[in-house]
C-alpha positions, 0 to 999 in steps of 0.5 A, a space after each residue: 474511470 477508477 485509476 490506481 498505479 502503484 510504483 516502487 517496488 524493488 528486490 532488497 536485502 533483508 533490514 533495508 527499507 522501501 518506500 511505494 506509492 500509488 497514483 490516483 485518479 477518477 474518484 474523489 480522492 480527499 473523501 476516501 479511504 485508502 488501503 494498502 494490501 498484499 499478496 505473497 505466493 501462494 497466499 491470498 491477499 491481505 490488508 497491510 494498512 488503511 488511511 482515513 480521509 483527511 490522514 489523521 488516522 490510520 491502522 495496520 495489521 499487526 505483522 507490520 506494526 512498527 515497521 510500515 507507514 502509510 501516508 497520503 498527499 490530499 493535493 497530488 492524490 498520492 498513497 504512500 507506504 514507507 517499509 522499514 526493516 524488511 525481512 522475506 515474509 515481507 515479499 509479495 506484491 503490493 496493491 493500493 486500493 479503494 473501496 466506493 461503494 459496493 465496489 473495490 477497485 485495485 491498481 496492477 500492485 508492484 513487486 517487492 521482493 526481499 532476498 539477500 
């Protein structure tokens, strides 16, 4: 069974920097793609950033270039995203998740929330 738990989430000021993660289980974790999304209120869900298999390459959408990172660790079956300079638009909740297949599968997602 696909699992994905993410962890981290927090309120923050605006400019501090939060690091997530995602827990993995159930799938072969060192031949997948890992994404990063989010969803804000009221909006719908969005692609923040993707990693390939082996981490060598990784892209991200253009409102978090710069600021945002992710990584992963092949051994502890672990997603990573590290945010820095956070503003308001950055709240939302976060999802890790993988596409095998024809199917997507997500975690719970965990809150950020950035508030002064």
């Amino acid at each position: 069974q696909v699992r994905l738990v993410e962890f981290g989430g927090a309120l923050v000021q605006p400019g501090d920097s939060l690091r997530l993660s995602c827990a993995a289980s159930g799938f072969p974790f060192n031949t997948s793609v890992l994404r990063w999304s989010r969803q804000a209120p009221g909006n719908q869900r969005e692609l923040v950033a993707s990693i390939s298999e082996d981490g060598t390459l990784t892209h991200y959408v253009n409102f978090v270039k710069g600021r945002f990172t992710i990584s992963r660790d092949n051994v502890k079956n672990m997603v990573f995203l590290q945010m820095n300079s956070l503003s308001s638009e950055d709240t939302a909740v976060y999802y890790c998740n993988v596409r095998l297949g024809a199917t997507g599968h997500w975690g719970q997602g965990t809150p950020v929330t950035v508030a002064s």
